[in-house]
N, C-alpha and C positions, 0 to 999 in steps of 0.2 A: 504494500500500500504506500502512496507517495504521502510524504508529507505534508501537513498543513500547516499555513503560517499564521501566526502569532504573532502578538505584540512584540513577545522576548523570544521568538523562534522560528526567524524567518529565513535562515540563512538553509539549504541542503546541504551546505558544508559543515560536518559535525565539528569543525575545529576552527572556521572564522565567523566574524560579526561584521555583517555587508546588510548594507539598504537593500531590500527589495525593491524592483524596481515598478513594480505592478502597484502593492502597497505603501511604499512612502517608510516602511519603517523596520527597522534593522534587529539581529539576531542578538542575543545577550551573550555574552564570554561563558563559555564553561569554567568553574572553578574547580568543581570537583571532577575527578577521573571515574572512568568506568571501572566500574570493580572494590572504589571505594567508600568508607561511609559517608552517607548526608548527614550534615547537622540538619534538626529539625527546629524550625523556627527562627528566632533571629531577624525577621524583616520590621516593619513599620504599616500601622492602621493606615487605609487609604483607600479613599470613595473618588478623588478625580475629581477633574474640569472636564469638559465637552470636549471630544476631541473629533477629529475625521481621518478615517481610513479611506481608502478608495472610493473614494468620491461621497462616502456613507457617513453620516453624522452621528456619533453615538453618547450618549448624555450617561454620565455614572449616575448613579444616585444609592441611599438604603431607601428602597421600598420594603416596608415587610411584607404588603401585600402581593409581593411579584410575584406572579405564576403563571408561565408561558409552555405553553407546546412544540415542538420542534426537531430536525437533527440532529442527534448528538455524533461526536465523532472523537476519536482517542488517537495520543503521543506516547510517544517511549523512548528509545535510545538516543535520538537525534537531537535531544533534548533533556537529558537526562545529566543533572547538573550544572546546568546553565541559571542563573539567575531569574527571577519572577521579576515580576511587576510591581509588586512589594518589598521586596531584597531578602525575600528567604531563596532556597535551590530547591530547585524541582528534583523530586526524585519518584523513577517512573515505578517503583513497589511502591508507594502509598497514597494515599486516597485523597487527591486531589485535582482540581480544574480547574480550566481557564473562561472567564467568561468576559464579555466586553463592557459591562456595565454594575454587575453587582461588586460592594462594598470588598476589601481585601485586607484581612482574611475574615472569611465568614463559612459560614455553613450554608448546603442548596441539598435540599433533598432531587434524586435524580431518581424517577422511576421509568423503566424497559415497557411501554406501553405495549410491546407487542408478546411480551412472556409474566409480566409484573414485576416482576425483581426490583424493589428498590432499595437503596442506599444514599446513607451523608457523606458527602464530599467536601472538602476544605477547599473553597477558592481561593485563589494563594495569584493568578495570572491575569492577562486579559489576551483576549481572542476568543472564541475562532474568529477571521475576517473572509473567509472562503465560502460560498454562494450563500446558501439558507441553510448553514450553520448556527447554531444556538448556543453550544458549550462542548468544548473540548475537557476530557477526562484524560485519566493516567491512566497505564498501561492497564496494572491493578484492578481499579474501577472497572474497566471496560470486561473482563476478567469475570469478576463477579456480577457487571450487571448481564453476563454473554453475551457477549455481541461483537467482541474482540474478532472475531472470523468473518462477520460480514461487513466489518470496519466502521459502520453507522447503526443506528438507530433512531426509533422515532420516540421521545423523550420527553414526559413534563418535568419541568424546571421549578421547585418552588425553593423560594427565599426560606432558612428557617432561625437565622441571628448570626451575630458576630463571633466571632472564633479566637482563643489565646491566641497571644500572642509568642509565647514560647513553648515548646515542650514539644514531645510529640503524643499525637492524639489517635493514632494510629488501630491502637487496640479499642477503642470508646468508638471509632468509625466502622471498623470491622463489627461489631456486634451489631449496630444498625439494619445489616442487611435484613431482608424480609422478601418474601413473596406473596402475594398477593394483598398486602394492606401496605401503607404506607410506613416507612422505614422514619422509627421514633427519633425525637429531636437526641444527641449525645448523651451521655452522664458528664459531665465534667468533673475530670482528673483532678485530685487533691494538689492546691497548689503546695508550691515549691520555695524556698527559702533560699538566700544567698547572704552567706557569713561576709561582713564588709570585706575581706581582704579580695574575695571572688567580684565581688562589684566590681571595686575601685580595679580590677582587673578585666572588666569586661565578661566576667565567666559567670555560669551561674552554677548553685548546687547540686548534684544530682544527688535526688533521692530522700533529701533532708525535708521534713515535714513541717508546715506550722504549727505550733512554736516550734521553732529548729532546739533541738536539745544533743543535738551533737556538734564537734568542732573537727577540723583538721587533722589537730592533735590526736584525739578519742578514735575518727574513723579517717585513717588516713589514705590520700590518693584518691579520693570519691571525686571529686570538682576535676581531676587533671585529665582525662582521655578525654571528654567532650572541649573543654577548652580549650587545649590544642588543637583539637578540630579546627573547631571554629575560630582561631586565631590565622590558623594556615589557611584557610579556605579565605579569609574576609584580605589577610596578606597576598594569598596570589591572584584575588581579585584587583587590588589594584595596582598589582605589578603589573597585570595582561591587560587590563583595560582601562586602565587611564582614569577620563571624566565621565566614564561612558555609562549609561545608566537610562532604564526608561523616562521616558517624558510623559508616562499614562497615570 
C-alpha cells in the first residue's frame, strides 16, 4: 500500500524531510531508529489556527460534540519515529492517529462500521490530506480494528476528551477495544510523581506514585532508562533538524 501524506509525513523517503509538492507541507525528521524504543509522550497540548492544505481549508477546534463518518486509512514504518504535530514520536505499535482538526493529544473513539470493532485512539498528529480521508490510525489500531489488509475502512469518528500528556496509555487503550457496542471512554492511569532533581533535569519518575514515598537513594536507577531516552531522542532531534518543526 502507498503511503499517505500527513502533516508530519509527507516525504516516501523514510530518511529525509522534503515539501511535498502537491500539498504544500513537509515530512518530520525521524528521531528514533527502527528497532528502537519510543518514548511515550513528551509533546505539548495543541488545538491550532486554520490552516490550508491543498487548496482545503481546515479549522482545529475541541468540539466535544464531533462525530463524523468517513475513510479511515493506516501508517506504519514510513513513519515510525518521526515527530507528530504535537512533539511527541509516532510509534507504529501503539494506538494512535492522525486527524486534521481535533485537539492534540486527545482521545476519538474509532469504530469498523462494517464489522463493529471499536477502539480509543490517542490523537497525537494531523492528516490525512488524501481524497475523502477522515483519520489516519497506527499500524496497531488498524490491526485490531481489521482492516489493516484492505488498507481503508469506513469509520465513525467521535470526539471523546483530552488525553495526558505524559506516560504511556497504551494498556488503558488496549482494553477499550469492543465489538459491537461502543469502545468505553479510558481508565486513566495513576498519575506519576517526579523527585525535583528529575524535573530540574527534564526527566520524569517512572513508576513512583502520589504521594511519591520513594527516593533515588531507597529505589535506585528507576528515573534513568527513560530519561536517557528521551534526552537522546529530543538531542538528535535537533542535531538533524534544525528549526524545523510543524506549523499545524
Amino acid at each position: 500500500m502507498s503511503c499517505l501524506v500527513l502533516a508530519n509525513c509527507a516525504s516516501s523517503n523514510k530518511f529525509s524531510s522534503r515539501v511535498d509538492p502537491k500539498y504544500g507541507v513537509s515530512s518530520s525528521p525521524r528521531v528514533v531508529a527502527l528497532g528502537d524504543p519510543v518514548p511515550k509522550g513528551g509533546g505539548t497540548y495543541r488545538v491550532g489556527k486554520p490552516y490550508t492544505v491543498g487548496g482545503r481549508v481546515y479549522v482545529p477546534e475541541e468540539d466535544t460534540e464531533y462525530r463524523e463518518e468517513g475513510m479511515a486509512s493506516w501508517y506504519g514504518d514510513d513513519f515510525h519515529g518521526r515527530l507528530t504535530a504535537n512533539g511527541e514520536v509516532f510509534d507504529m505499535g501503539s494506538l494512535t492517529a492522525a486527524h486534521p482538526t481535533l485537539p492534540m493529544p486527545s482521545y476519538a473513539r474509532v469504530t469498523n462500521l462494517r464489522n463493529g470493532k471499536s477502539l480509543i485512539v490517542r490523537v497525537n498528529d494531523r492528516g490525512p490530506y488524501h481524497g475523502n480521508r477522515l483519520i489516519d490510525v497506527s499500524n496497531k489500531a488498524a490491526e485490531l480494528l481489521d482492516f489493516k489488509g484492505n488498507g481503508v475502512a469506513h469509520v465513525r469518528v467521535e470526539y471523546v476528551g483530552r488525553a495526558p500528556l505524559e506516560g504511556s496509555d497504551d494498556r488503558q487503550l488496549i482494553a477499550t477495544l469492543r465489538t459491537g457496542v461502543p469502545a468505553p471512554s479510558p481508565s486513566t492511569p495513576p498519575r506519576k510523581c517526579r523527585p525535583p532533581a528529575a524535573r530540574a533535569a527534564g526527566c520524569r519518575r517512572i513508576g513512583a506514585r502520589c504521594p511519591m514515598k520513594a527516593t533515588n537513594a531507597t529505589r535506585p536507577g528507576r528515573t534513568r532508562p527513560m530519561c536517557r531516552l528521551i534526552r537522546a531522542g529530543r538531542a538528535k532531534y535537533s542535531a538533524d533538524a534544525g528549526s524545523t518543526e510543524s506549523t499545524f
